[in-house]
KEVEXRO-818352 format. One record per residue (C-alpha): residue in one letter; residue number from 1; x, y, z. Coordinates in Angstrom, 3 decimals. Example, Ala and Ser with C-alpha at 12.3 -4.5 7.8 and 13.67 -1.06 7.14 Angstrom:
# KEVEXRO-818352
rest;nr;px;py;pz
a;1;12.300;-4.500;7.800
s;2;13.670;-1.060;7.140
END
This chain:
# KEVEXRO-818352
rest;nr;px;py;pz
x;1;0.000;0.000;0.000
x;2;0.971;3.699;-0.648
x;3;1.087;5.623;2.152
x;4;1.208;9.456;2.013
x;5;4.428;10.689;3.990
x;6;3.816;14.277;3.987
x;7;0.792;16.516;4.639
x;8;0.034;18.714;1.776
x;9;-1.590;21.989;2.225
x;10;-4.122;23.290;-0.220
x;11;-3.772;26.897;0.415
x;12;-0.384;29.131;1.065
x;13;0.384;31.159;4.163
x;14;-0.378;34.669;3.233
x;15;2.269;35.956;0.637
x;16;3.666;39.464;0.372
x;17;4.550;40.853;-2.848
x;18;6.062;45.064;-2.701
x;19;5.055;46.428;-6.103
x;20;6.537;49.177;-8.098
x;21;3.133;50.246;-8.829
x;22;0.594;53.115;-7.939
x;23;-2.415;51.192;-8.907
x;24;-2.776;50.111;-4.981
x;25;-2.233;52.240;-1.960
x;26;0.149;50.823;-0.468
x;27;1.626;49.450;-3.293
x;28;1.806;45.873;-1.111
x;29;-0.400;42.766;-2.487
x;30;-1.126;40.092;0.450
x;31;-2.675;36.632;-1.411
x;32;-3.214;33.348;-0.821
x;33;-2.294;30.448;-3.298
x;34;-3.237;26.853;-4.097
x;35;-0.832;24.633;-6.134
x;36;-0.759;24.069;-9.641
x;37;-0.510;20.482;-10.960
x;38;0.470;19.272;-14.210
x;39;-2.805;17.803;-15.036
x;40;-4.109;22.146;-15.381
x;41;-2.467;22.200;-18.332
x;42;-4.594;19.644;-20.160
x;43;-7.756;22.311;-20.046
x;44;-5.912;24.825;-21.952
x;45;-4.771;22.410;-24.486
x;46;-8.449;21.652;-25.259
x;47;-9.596;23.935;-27.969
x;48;-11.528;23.366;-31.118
x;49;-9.116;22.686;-34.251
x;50;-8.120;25.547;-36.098
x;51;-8.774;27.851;-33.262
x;52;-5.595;29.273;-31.641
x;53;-5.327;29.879;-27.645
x;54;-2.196;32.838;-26.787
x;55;-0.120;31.408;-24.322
x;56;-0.519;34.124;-22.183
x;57;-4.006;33.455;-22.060
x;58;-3.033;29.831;-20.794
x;59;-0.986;31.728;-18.404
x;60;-2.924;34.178;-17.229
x;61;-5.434;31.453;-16.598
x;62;-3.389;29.725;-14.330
x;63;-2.458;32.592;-12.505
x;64;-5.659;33.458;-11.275
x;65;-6.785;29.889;-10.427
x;66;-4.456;29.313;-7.972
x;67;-5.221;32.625;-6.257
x;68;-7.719;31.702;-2.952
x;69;-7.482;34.580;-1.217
x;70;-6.283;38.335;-1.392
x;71;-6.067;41.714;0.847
x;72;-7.583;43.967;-2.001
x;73;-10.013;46.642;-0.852
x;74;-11.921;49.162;-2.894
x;75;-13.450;52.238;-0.404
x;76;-12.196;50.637;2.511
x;77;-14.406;47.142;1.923
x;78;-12.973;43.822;0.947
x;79;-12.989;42.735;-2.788
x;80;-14.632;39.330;-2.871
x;81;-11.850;36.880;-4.617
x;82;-14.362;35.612;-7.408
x;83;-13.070;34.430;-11.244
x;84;-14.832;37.926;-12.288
x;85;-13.018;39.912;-9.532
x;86;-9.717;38.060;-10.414
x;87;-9.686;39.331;-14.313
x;88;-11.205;43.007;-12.928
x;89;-8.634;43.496;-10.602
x;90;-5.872;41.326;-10.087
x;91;-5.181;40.978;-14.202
x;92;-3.946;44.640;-13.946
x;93;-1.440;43.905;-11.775
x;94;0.407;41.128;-13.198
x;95;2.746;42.832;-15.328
x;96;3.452;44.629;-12.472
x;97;7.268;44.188;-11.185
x;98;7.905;43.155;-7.710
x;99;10.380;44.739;-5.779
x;100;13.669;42.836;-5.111
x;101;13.323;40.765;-8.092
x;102;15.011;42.561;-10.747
x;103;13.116;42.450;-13.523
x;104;10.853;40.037;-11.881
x;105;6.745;40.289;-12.730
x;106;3.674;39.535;-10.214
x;107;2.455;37.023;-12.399
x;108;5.597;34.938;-12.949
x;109;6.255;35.234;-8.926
x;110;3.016;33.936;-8.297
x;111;3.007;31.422;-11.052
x;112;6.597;30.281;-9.766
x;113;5.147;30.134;-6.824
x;114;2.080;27.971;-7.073
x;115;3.978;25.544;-9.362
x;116;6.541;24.157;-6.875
x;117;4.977;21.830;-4.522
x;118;7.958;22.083;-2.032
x;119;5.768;25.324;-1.141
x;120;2.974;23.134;-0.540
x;121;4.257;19.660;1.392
x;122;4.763;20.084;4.901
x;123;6.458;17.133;7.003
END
């Protein structure tokens, strides 16, 4: 029998990300983030023949899905973390470097992020 050896958690501790961005006041985005499998990928894959899917639509896509939780506010309440609420608000910010990462971008961070289970697997 296969026994699982290590507990795997499906959402992150909060994450901190410093932005070199005025879009949010303070420029400081606080999420939450599931991991991304392998098997995600076979979704984007699936589209009709002759039709063509960007990559960074594929990308994008799994961006957002492993976002569970975030600290964005508009007028002082909380922003609901919905799929809508993701591409209204969060899309904007992607391209959006991080601090301390060189020419590092929110999206790759987070997509970095979400893809290595080591992030995920607790002893």
């Amino acid at each position: 029998m296969a026994e699982i050896k290590k507990k795997i958690e499906v959402i992150s501790n909060w994450l901190e990300y410093e932005l070199e961005t005025d879009i949010i006041e303070p420029p400081v985005l606080k999420v939450r983030l599931s991991p991304l499998t392998d098997m995600e990928y076979i979704e984007s894959y699936d589209v009709p023949a002759g039709e063509i899917k960007p990559l960074t639509k594929i990308i994008i896509s799994r961006i957002l899905s492993a976002v569970n939780d975030w600290d964005l506010t508009l007028k002082g309440k909380k922003i609901q973390v919905t799929e809508e609420n993701k591409r209204k608000y969060l899309v904007i910010l992607l391209g959006t470097k991080v601090k301390g990462k060189g020419k590092g971008l929110l999206g790759f961070e987070l997509l970095n992020y979400a893809s290595n289970w080591d992030n995920f697997l607790k002893n």
